[in-house]
Structure formats: structure tokens, C-alpha cells
N, C-alpha and C positions, 0 to 999 in steps of 0.2 A: 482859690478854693471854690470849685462849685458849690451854688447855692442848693438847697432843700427843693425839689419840687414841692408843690402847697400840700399834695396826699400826704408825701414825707410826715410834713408838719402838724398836718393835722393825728397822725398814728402817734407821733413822738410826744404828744397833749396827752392824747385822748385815753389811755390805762391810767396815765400818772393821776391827772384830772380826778380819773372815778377814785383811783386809790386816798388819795389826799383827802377828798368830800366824803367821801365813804368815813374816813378813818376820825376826821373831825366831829361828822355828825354823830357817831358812836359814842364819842368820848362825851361831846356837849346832852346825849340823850340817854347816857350811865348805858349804854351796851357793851362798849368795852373792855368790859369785867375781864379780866382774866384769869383764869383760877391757876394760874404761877408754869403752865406746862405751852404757851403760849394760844390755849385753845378757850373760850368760855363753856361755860356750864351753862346747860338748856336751864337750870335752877338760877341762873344768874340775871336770865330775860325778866325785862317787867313781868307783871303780876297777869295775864291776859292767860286764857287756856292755855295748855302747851299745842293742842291741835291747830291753830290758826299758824302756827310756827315751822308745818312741815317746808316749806319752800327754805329753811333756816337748816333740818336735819341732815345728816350727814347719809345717812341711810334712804332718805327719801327717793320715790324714784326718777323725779327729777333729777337730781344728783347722780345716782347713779345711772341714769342715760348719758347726761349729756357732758360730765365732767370725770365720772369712772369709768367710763368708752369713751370719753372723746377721743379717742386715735380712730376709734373705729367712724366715729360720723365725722372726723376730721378727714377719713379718707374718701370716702364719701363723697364730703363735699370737693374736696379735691380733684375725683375721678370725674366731677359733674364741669370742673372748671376744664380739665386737660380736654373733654369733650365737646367744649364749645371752642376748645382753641383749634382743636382739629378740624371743626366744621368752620370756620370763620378761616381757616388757611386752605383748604380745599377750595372756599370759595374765593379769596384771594390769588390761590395760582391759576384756578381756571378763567380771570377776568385778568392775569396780568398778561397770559401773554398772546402776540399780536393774533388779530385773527385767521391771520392769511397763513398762520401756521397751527392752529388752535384744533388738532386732533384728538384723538381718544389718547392712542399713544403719546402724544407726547402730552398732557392733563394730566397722565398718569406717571408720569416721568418725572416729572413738576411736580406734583404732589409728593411723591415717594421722598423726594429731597426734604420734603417739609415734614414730614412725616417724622423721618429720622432723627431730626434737629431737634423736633418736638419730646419723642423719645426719651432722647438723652437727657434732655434738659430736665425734665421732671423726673425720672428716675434721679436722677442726681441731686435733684432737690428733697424728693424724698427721703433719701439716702443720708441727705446733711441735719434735716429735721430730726429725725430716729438719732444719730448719731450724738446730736446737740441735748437732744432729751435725756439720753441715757446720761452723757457727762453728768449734766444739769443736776439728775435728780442723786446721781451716786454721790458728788457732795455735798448735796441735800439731807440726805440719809444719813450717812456717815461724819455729818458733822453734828446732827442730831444725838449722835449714839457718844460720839466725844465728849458733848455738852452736858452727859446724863441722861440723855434718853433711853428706852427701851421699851418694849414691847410687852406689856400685861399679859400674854398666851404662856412664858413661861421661853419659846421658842429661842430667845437671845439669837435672832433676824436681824440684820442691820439693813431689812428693805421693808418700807411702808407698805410696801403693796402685799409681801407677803404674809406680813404681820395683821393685816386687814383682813385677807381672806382666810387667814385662820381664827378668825373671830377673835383677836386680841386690838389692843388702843393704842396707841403710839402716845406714848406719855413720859412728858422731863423731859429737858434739854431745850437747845436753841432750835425752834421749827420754823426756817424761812417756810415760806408760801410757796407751797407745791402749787395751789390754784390757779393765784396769781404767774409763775413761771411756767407753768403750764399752757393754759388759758391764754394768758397774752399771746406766747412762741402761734401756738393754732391762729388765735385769731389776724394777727396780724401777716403774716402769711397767708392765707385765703385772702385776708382786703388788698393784698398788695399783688396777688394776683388777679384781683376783679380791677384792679387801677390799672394793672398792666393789660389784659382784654379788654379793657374801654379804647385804650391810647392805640390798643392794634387796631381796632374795630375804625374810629376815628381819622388815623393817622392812612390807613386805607380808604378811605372813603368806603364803606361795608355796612354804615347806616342802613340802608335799605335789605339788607338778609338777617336784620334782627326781626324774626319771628316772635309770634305770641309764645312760643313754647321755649323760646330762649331767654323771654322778659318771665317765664315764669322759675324758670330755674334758677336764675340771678335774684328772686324775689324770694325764692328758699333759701338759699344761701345768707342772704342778707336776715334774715328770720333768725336762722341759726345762732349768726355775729351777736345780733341784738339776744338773744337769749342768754348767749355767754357774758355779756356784758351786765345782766339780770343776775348773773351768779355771783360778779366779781364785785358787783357793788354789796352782796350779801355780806360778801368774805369780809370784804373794805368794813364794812359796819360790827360785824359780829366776831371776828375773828381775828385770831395773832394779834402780838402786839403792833406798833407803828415801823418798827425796827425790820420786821421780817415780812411785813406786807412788802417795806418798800425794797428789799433784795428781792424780793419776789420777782416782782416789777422788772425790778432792772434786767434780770437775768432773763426773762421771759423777750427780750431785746437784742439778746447777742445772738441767738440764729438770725434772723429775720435781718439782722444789718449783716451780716458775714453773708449771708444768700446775696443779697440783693442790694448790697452798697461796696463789700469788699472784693468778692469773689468778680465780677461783672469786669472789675476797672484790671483786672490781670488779666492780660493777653492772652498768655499760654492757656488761661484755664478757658478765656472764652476764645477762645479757635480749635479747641478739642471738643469741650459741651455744647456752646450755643450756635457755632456756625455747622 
């Protein structure tokens, strides 16, 4: 069996990690309240203002930036990655081939091939992402609604989000961690595609076409990671029980291995997408 590359390893840690410490510290520092629908009550926080607590609300706009659009900055950062990989393979096909045949036309020839591969490749990953989410959260939802949950609007929705924006609470029942299964799926995905542009970058020897304006976009990206990880350790602390953090988790897992441990090692699939 192949071994974990050390990235693998350290991604495979590194949710569970916050989830775990998160969920301890809460318990050991009475956060962990849970008023019975797997959510706590902003009444349930220590005794401190409630204002010092917005980075904790639900409605904040933190929150609702970066974790109630995150598809939208998740694509984002996304379209920022597939953009360096286009310009780091442009410049890889124009330094691979020999000089003595090193045209316009044929640069462009060369390129267009990598071009296409590129293409596919991330359409198709996007396409598995969207795909994995929608599963994800429809038995998320629906098993919500099974366990006794439902929507205070009155609505009788069996979807969080639309029970949300119609100003109703998603309350009762078993609530896995949409955050958590959310938030991981994004984040690890964007990291395993910054590991995979290192290893292209490196494995080419292309060290020298890292620009100041490339170290600054990988230093946004990595900004973002770390914010989301600002969120999860809130959730970890404040929110769901220990039970449904940790399906969170998990499930926020199975795109991100199906992308990029299962789908990779099938032939068929990689000589239609990748090559």
C-alpha cells in the first residue's frame, strides 16, 4: 500500500486536531451548553457582554462572508490557484522544449495542450466538489428533519439554507456540522491544491518564475485557510454536540480523498481528465 505523502498527513491531523481541542476546551470551560437542538444559546456564554461575542454569532458578518459564501470565496480562491497553474505551465512548456525548435508556433502548440488538460481537470474537480456538497448537505438536512427538526418560519423546508433566508431557525433534531463538513471539504481542497503547485513548481525546477505577485497571492489564499480555521475552532468550542462536530469532520473528508486519492489511481478516469 502506498505510504501518506507528509501534506496527506499533516491535512488528515490537522480538522480532527482543532475539532477534538476545540470540543474539549469547551466542555472543560462550560461552553458547551447545549440548549437540547445541538446549538447553544448566546444566554448560555459566560457572563461577559454579549458584544465582545460577535466573532461567536451566527449572523455576524464575518460569518456571513466567509462561511455563508464561502462557495463564492472558495471560488475565488480557486480561480486564483488554476491561474498560477496556467502561468507556471506556460512557463514550463516554453522552457521544455529544445531551442533549436523553440518557435512562436510551436510555444503555442505546447501550450494549448496544457491548456486543455488544465481545463478539464479543474472543471471536473469543481464539478465533483458542487456534486459532493449537495449529497453531503441533503443528508444533512434530511436527516435533521427525521430526528425532529424543523424550521420555526412556519415553512416545513427540509433545507437549512432556505429556512435561513427566510428568517426562520433550524431547531430539534440531530444537526451534524454543516460548518465543519463544509469548511473542511473547501479548505482542504484549496491546501491540496497549493501542495500540488509547490510539487509542480519544484518538480520543474520554476523556482526562479516565482514573482512577488505570485508570493502574494499564495499569501492570500493561505490568509483565507487560516481564517477558516478561526471559524472551526469557534464551532469546535461553542457549538453541536461532540457527536455531530465529529460526522462533520469526517464527511467534510470524502470529497477531497475521492478528488485526489481515489479518482487519480483509475486509469480510465485519468487518461480522459488529466492527460
Amino acid at each position: 500500500m502506498k505510504q501518506l505523502a507528509p501534506n496527506w498527513i499533516v491535512l488528515v491531523c490537522l480538522y480532527p486536531s482543532i475539532m477534538l481541542f476545540g470540543s474539549l476546551t469547551g466542555s472543560l470551560g462550560g461552553y458547551n451548553k447545549s440548549n437540547g437542538n445541538g446549538h447553544n444559546d448566546i444566554d448560555d456564554l459566560p457572563s461577559e457582554p454579549s458584544d465582545k461575542f460577535w466573532l461567536i454569532r451566527s449572523n455576524s458578518w464575518f460569518n456571513q462572508l466567509f462561511a455563508y459564501n464561502g462557495n463564492t470565496v472558495f471560488l475565488g480562491l480557486f480561480l486564483i490557484i488554476v491561474s498560477l497553474q496556467v502561468y507556471f505551465s506556460r512557463e514550463d512548456a516554453r522552457l521544455s522544449l529544445p531551442i533549436e525548435i523553440r518557435t512562436i508556433s510551436r510555444i503555442k502548440q505546447f501550450q494549448t495542450k496544457h491548456y486543455l488538460r488544465i481545463a478539464k481537470e479543474y472543471i471536473c474537480k469543481l464539478i465533483l466538489k458542487y456534486f459532493f456538497l449537495y449529497l453531503e448537505f441533503l443528508f444533512i438536512d434530511h436527516l435533521f428533519v427525521l430526528t425532529g427538526g424543523y424550521c420555526t418560519n412556519g415553512s416545513g423546508t427540509r433545507d437549512a439554507m432556505i429556512c435561513r433566508s427566510g428568517n426562520g431557525e433550524w431547531v430539534g433534531g440531530f444537526d451534524i456540522s454543516g460548518h465543519f463538513c463544509f469548511l473542511v471539504t473547501l479548505s482542504l481542497i484549496i491546501w491540496l491544491e497549493l501542495f500540488k503547485l509547490e510539487e509542480f513548481i519544484r518538480s520543474r525546477d520554476l523556482k526562479s518564475n516565482v514573482t512577488n505577485e505570485v508570493i502574494f497571492m499564495v499569501f492570500f489564499i493561505v490568509s483565507i485557510l487560516i481564517l477558516w480555521i478561526v471559524m472551526l475552532c469557534v464551532t469546535s468550542l461553542y457549538y453541536h454536540t461532540f457527536v455531530e462536530k465529529l460526522l462533520g469532520c469526517i464527511m467534510g473528508y470524502i470529497c477531497p480523498i475521492v478528488m485526489y486519492r481515489v479518482l487519480p489511481r483509475n486509469t480510465i478516469f485519468t487518461r480522459y481528465i488529466y492527460k
